[in-house]
C-alpha positions in Angstrom: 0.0 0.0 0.0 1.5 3.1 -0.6 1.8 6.7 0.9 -1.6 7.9 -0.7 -3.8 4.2 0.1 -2.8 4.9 3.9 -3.2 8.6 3.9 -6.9 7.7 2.6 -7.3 5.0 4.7 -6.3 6.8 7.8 -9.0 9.6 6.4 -11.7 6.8 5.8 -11.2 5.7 9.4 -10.6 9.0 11.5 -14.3 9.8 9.4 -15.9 6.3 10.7 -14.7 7.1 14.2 -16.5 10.6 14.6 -19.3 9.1 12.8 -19.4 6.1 15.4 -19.1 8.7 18.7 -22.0 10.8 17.2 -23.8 7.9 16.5 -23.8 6.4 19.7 -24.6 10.0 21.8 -27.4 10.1 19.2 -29.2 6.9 20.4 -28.8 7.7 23.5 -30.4 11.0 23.3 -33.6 9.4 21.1 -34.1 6.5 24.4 -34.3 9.4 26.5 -36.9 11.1 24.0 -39.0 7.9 23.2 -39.2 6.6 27.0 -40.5 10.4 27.7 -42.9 10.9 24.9 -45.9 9.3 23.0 -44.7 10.3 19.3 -44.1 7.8 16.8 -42.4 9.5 15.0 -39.8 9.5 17.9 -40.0 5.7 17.7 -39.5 5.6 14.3 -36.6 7.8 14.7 -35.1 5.8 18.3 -35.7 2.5 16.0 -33.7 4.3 12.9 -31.1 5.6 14.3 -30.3 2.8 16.6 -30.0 0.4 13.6 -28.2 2.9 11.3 -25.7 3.4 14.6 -25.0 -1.0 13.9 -24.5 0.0 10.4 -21.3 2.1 11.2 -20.2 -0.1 13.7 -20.1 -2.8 10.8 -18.7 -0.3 8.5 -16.1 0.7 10.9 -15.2 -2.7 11.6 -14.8 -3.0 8.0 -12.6 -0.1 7.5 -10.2 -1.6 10.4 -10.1 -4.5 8.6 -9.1 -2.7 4.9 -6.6 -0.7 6.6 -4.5 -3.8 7.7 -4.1 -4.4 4.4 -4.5 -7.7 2.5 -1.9 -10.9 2.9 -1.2 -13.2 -0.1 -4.2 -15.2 0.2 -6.8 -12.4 -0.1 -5.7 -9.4 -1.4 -8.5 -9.6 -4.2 -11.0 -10.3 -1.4 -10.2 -7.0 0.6 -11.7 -4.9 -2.3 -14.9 -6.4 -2.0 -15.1 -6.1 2.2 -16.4 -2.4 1.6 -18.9 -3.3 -0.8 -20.2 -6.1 1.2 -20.2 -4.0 4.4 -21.9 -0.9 2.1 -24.9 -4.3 1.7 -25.3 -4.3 5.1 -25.5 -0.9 5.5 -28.2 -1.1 2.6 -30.2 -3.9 4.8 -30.2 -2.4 7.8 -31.5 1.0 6.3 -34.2 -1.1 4.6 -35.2 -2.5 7.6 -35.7 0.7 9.2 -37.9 1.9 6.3 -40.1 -1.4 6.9 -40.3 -0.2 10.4 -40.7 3.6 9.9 -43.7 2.7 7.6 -45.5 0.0 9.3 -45.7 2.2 12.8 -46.7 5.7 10.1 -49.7 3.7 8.6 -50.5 2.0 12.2 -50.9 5.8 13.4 -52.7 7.1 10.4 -55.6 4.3 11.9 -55.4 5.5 15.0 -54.4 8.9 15.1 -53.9 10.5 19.1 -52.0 14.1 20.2 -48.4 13.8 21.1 -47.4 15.0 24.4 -44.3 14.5 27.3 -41.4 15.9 27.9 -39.9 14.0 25.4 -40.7 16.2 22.6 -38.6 19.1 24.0 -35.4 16.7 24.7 -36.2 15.6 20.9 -36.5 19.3 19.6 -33.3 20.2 21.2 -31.6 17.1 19.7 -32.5 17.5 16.1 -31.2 20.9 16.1 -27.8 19.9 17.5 -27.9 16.4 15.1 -29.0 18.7 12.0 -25.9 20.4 11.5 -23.9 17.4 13.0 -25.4 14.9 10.4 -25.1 17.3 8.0 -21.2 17.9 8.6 -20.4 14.2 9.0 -22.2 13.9 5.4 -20.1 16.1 3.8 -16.9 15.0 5.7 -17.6 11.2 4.4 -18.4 12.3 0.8 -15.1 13.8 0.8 -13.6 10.8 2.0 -15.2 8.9 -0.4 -14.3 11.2 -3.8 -10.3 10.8 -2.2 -10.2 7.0 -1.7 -13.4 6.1 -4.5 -14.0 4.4 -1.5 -17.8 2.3 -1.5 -18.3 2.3 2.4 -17.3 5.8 2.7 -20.0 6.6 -0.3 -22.9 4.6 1.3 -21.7 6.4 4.8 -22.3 9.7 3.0 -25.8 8.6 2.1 -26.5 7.3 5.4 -25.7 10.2 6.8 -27.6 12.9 4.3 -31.0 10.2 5.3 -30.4 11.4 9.0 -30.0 14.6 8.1 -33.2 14.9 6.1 -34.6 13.6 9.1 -33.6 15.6 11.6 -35.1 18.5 9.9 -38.4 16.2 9.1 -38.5 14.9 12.8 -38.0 18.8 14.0 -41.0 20.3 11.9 -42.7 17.7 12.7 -42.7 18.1 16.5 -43.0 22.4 16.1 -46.2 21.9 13.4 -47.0 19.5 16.2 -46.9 21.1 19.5 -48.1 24.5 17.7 -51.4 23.6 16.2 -52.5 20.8 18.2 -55.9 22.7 18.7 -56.7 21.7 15.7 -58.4 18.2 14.8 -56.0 17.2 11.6 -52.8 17.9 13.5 -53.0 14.1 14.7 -51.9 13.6 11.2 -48.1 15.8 11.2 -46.3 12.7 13.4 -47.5 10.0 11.2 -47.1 12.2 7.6 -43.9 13.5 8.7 -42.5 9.4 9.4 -43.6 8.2 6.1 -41.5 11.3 4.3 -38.5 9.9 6.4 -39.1 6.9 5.1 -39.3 7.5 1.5 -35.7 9.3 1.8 -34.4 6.4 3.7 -36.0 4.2 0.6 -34.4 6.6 -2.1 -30.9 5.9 -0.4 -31.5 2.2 0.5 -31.8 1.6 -3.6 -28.8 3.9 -4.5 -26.9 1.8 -2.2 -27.5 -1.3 -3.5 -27.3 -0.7 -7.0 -23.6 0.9 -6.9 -22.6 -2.1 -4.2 -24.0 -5.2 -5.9 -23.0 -3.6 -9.5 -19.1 -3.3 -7.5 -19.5 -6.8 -6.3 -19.2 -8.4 -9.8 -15.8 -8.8 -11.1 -15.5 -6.8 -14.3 -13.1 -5.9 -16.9 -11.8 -2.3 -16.7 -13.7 0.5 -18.5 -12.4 1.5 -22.0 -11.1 5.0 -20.8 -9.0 3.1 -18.3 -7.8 1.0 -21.5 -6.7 3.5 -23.8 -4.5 5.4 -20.6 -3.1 1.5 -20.9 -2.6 1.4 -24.6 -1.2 5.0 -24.7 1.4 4.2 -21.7 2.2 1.3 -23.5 2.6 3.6 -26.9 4.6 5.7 -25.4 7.6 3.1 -24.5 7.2 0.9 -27.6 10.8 1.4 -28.6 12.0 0.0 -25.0 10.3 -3.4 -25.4 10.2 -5.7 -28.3 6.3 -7.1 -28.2 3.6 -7.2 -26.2 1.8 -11.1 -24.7 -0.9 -9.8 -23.0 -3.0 -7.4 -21.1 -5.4 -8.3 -18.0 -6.7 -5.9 -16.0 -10.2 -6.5 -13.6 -11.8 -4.8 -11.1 -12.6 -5.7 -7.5 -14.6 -3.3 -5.4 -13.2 -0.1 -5.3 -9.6 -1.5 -6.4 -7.9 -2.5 -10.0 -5.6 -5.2 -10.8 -3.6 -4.6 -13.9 -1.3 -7.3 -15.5 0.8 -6.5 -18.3 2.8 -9.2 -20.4 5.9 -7.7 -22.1 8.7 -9.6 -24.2 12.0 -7.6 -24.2 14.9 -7.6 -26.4 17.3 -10.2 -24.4 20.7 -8.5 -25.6 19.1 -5.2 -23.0 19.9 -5.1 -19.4 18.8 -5.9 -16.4 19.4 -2.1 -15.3 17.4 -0.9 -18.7 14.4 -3.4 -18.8 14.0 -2.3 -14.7 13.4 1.1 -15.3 10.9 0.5 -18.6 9.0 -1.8 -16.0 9.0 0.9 -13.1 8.6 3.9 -15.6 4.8 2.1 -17.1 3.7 0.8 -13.2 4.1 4.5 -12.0 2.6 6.2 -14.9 -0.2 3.4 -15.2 -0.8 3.8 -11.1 -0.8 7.6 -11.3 -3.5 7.5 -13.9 -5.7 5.5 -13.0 -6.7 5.7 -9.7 -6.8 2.6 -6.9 -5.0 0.3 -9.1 -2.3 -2.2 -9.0 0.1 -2.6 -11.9 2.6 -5.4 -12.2 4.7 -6.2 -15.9 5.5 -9.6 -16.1 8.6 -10.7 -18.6 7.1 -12.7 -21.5 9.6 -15.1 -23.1 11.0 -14.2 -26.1 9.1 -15.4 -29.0 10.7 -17.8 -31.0 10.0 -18.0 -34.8 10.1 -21.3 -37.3 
């Protein structure tokens, strides 16, 4: 791994940390709110943010795992650990939309006033986990545009659902608590659940589609194969014949072998440097991969 893969890494993982701490203050602070209250929504948010806080544990657990770096038994393996992680992620937000929804339509049925104490340790606790949510978004998304990193991505998501429902769950409890002398106000907890729930579905497919897609080994895009070509181009006087190109991708990480047949009158020293010169301009262009330029033997004609 070089300087860059750890510098990311060390990103990714200093982001998953913060996310974990806020994560865990958060579910405590929506127990408080939920054992003091009689809003669903407040349940729907307790149940969602206590099984979105198990989906950064799992990613974080993940991202310790990355960052130790692969032995020679699994180094293709690694790449896919943040995509399969970024699945659960995707399950355990599509369990919370189940959730949010069954308790939003149970409500609609039976429709009461919220009330208790609750609601004013909730109303102070959106407003703090608004902008928190909303920085730990941002702060992931970067991570993820350094490293193209798929748990960081699906973190970014997570983290934009929560912060779309903070601001849902705080309207919500004001339209609440300010117009509750009217009859149709029983209607704001349960209206204001099912709109969480449709962003938490919006993300929950995202998710799944750029992680399952990521899951399947694939051969590298044809942009990436003419930067190949063109390196390639470049250095055709310093090589006698190309063998072979394989190049696949595996999670957020490429894997690029090149087959080259040299002149065998050239030396060591000469062939050495060709072979560094086209696995550092390869690596520098295309981002997350691995390069490594095998020797071909040289071809021998009838």
């Amino acid at each position: 791994m070089n300087n860059i893969e750890s510098f990311n890494d060390a990103e990714r993982s200093k982001a998953l940390r913060l996310s974990f701490i806020a994560g865990l203050f958060d579910v405590i602070i929506t127990v408080a709110a939920f054992a003091l209250s009689n809003s669903s929504v407040l349940l729907a948010d307790f149940l969602k943010t206590t099984i979105e806080f198990i989906a950064v544990f799992l990613s974080l657990m993940a991202m310790r795992r990355v960052c130790k770096g692969a032995d020679s038994n699994f180094e293709y393996g690694l790449g896919k650990l943040e995509n399969l992680s970024s699945m659960f992620v995707a399950i355990t937000m599509a369990l919370s939309f189940l959730i949010i929804t069954g308790m939003a339509f149970k409500n609609i049925l039976h429709p009461e006033h919220i009330a208790g104490y609750g609601l004013w340790i909730s109303i102070f606790s959106q407003t703090l986990y608004f902008f928190v949510n909303g920085l730990l978004s941002l702060k992931n998304y970067r991570a993820a545009k350094l490293g193209a990193s798929p748990i960081m991505a699906s973190q970014a998501r997570l983290f934009l659902t929560r912060f779309i429902g903070n601001l849902f769950i705080l309207l919500s409890l004001v339209l609440s608590m300010t117009l509750k002398d009217f009859a149709w106000s029983v209607y704001i907890d349960p209206t204001a659940s099912l709109m969480i729930a449709l962003s938490i579905f919006l993300s929950t497919i995202g998710i799944f589609k750029n992680s399952f897609m990521d899951l399947l080994d694939k051969t590298l895009e044809e942009n990436n194969q003419i930067i190949i070509l063109g390196e390639l181009a470049l250095c055709f006087d310093e090589y006698e014949q190309i063998h072979g190109i394989r190049s696949r991708r595996s999670g957020n990480k490429v894997y690029i072998e090149i087959f080259i047949e040299f002149d065998p009158e050239k030396k060591v020293k000469e062939v050495t440097q060709t072979i560094s010169k086209l696995c550092a301009n390869i690596s520098k262009k295309i981002s997350g991969s691995s390069v490594t330029i095998g020797i071909a033997p040289m071809t021998v004609s009838e």
